[in-house]
C-alpha angles and dihedrals in degrees: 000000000000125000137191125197132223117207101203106185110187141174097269104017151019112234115186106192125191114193142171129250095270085050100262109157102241091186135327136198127210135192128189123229140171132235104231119224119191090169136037085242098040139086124186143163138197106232092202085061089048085044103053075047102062092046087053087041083050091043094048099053084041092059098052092057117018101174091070096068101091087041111060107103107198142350132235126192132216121191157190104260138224097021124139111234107183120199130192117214092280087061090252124141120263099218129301123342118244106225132197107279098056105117094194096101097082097104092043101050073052094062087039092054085047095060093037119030111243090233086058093042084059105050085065109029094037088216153067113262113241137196103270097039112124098245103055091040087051085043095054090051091053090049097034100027114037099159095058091035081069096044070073116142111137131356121212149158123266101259094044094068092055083047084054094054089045104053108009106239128098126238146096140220134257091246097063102028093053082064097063097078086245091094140109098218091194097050096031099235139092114301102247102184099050090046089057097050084057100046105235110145123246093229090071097072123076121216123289125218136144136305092248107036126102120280089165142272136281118303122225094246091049086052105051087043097050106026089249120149108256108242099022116139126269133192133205095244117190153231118325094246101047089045088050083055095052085043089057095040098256109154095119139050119262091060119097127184123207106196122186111179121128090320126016142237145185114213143190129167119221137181091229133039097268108175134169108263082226095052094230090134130045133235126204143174119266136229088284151007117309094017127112135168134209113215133183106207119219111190098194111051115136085336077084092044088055095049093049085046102050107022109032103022107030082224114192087209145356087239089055088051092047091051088061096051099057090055091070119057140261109285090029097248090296091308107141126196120208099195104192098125091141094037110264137254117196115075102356102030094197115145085204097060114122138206121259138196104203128193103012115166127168094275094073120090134173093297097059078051107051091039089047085054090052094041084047102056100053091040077070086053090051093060085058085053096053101053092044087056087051091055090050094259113151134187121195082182140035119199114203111210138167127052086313092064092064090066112075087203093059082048099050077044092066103032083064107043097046092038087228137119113261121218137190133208115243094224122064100223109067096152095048095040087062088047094053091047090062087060092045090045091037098046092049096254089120121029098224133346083270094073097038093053086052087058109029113038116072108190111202107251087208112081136195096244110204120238121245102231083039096060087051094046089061109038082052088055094032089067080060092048101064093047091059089071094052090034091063103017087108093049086054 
């Protein structure tokens, strides 16, 4: 039996996934990790930490199943998007990396948008900057941090330095990069002339390919730190979002994926660059030439849960919480949630917004609560739904994916704001799996992502069907959703 191994590094944890040719997970290894905040508005994280991560994530599958070592034909990676990863010339880190959720960059993406007009920026990058992109977090260390600015060697993503460790060369993928702000959406390569005219220097920048094209094998030092088999294939991999798509067989249009985990996001793959005239979306390259995908961001999903759970409630489980919820009603007795504990993205993209609880009275308890958060957070999806359906986007199906897709409330959930069937996919490692299928495509076990979706990605038959009053309730509350955001936005 082959394998192949997805590498799946995400905000709070390193998940290293082996699984068969028909997708079938063989063993898998996790490790935990924080995300340090020095600051109310930052984000870091220390990539040695994620590193010695990854090799405990490696050891562990390994060791639950030690007979696929010398099996495992190739490896993929999915990861966290958007985060700066500086190196020196010794490929070390130059301090902390800035990930995706830091919000200090505002007054930076200002002073972008005033060397290059917003409405130009777009034509090229086919979206609004926002804090936590690459460029205005490498920006702000330039303005703010001179002295480490010029430590400078290399910039990167965040996967890509644990690619790096693994196999020894230096690059990146269209699918993540296209996510730094630094991208011509259109070519799909960095966007050289906006970089000039702000004067960010080329050499900066590593190399772009494909997903599922070669960035080398196994070194000799990875090998004898993770257990890997020196020489053995790996791919480039992509962005946790796009891998999550291959993963759920999204390589067409007519699929759409819901995915609820620490943050949110709304997908669709599509065969052009589509992207919202008011840049409220994002569109980024897929896994491969001649695929796009169209994506609403969404910065608070079960981030929120876990806050309500750990710092307001004392919860003993999210399943406990869950149980509550479905005891009270859709639409919460008039109880809305804002969940914009992080800022938000899609559609606002204001780093300031806040979260709100609105119409508490005395009747509601911790169950209207912890069902509004839920409701909230995919009301904020829902605003992702509704432009896509403006810009002619349609969905038959909606995948849920994520942690959110493991509650059948948070599906029903879904299934009866967007009026819409939910499926699952029958295997739990949608992202890794993705990951794994770069390295299957890119190592010539299967000829294209066509035939590796045929074979990998198991969609459930049975479906979360909405419920007719329910879909009325919310669209009815969901009308008072959208008007908590401008009500308070001065308050903000």
């Amino acid at each position: 039996m082959e394998y192949f191994v997805g590498i799946d590094l995400g905000t709070s944890s390193v998940r290293a996934v082996a699984v068969d040719p028909d997708g079938n997970a063989a063993a898998a290894g996790q490790c935990e990790y924080d995300i340090q905040k020095p600051e109310l508005d930052r984000a870091e994280q220390d990539m040695d930490q994620l590193w010695e991560a990854t090799v405990q994530a490696i050891r562990k599958m390994l060791a639950e199943k030690p007979e696929i070592r010398d099996e495992i034909r190739g490896i993929g990676f999915s990861g966290q998007m958007h985060g700066l990863v500086m190196v020196d010339r010794e490929i070390r880190p130059v301090g902390n990396a800035i990930i995706w959720a830091d919000q200090r960059s505002a007054e930076q993406i200002r002073h972008i948008y005033e060397t290059v007009p917003e409405e130009e920026f777009a034509k090229v990058f086919e979206n609004r900057l926002s804090t936590g992109f690459l460029l205005p977090s490498l920006v702000w260390v330039r303005e703010k941090e001179p002295a480490r600015y010029e430590k400078i060697y290399k910039v990167m993503l965040p996967k890509d330095y644990i690619r790096y460790r693994i196999c020894g060369e230096l690059g990146t993928d269209a699918s993540d990069a296209c996510s730094t702000g630094m991208w011509d959406m259109k070519a799909r390569t960095w966007a050289f002339d906006i970089l000039k005219k702000l004067d960010i220097p080329a050499e900066y920048l590593v190399e772009s390919h494909e997903s599922y094209e070669k960035a080398g094998t196994v070194t000799k030092e990875c090998a004898e730190r993770t257990g890997l088999k020196e020489g053995t294939f790996v791919a480039f991999g992509g962005g946790d979002s796009l891998m999550m798509e291959l993963g759920n067989g999204m390589i067409r249009g007519g699929l759409m994926a819901s995915t609820i985990g620490t943050a949110c996001h709304l997908t669709c793959a599509l065969d052009a660059p589509t992207y919202d005239p008011k840049l409220r979306t994002n569109t980024w390259c897929h896994g491969g030439e001649h695929l796009w995908s169209i994506m609403g961001a969404h910065l608070s999903g079960g981030v929120a849960l876990k806050w309500l759970k750990n710092n307001i409630l004392g919860a003993q489980s999210f399943d406990a919480m869950t149980a509550l919820a479905s005891e009270v009603p859709a639409g919460s007795e008039g109880l809305l949630f804002l969940p914009y504990l992080n800022g938000e993205r899609t559609p606002h993209n204001d780093p300031n917004a806040k979260a709100v609880y609105l119409g508490m009275t005395l009747r509601h308890d911790k169950r209207h609560m912890i069902r509004s958060t839920m409701e909230g957070i995919v009301y904020s999806m829902k605003e992702s739904y509704a432009i896509f359906r403006s810009l002619g986007i349609r969905g038959d199906r909606i995948i849920a994916a994520g942690g959110g897709a493991k509650s059948p409330l948070f599906r029903q959930i879904q299934a009866d704001m967007y009026d819409c069937p939910i499926y699952i996919n029958q295997g739990k490692e949608q992202a890794s799996i993705g990951a794994a299928m770069t390295a299957a495509v890119g190592c010539g076990f299967y000829k294209d992502y066509e035939e590796a979706c045929a074979r990998m990605v198991h969609l459930s038959p049975e479906a979360t069907e909405p419920i007719p009053e329910n879909v009325k309730r919310y669209e009815e509350e969901f009308q008072r959703f959208k008007e908590i955001y401008f009500a308070n936005k001065a308050l903000f």
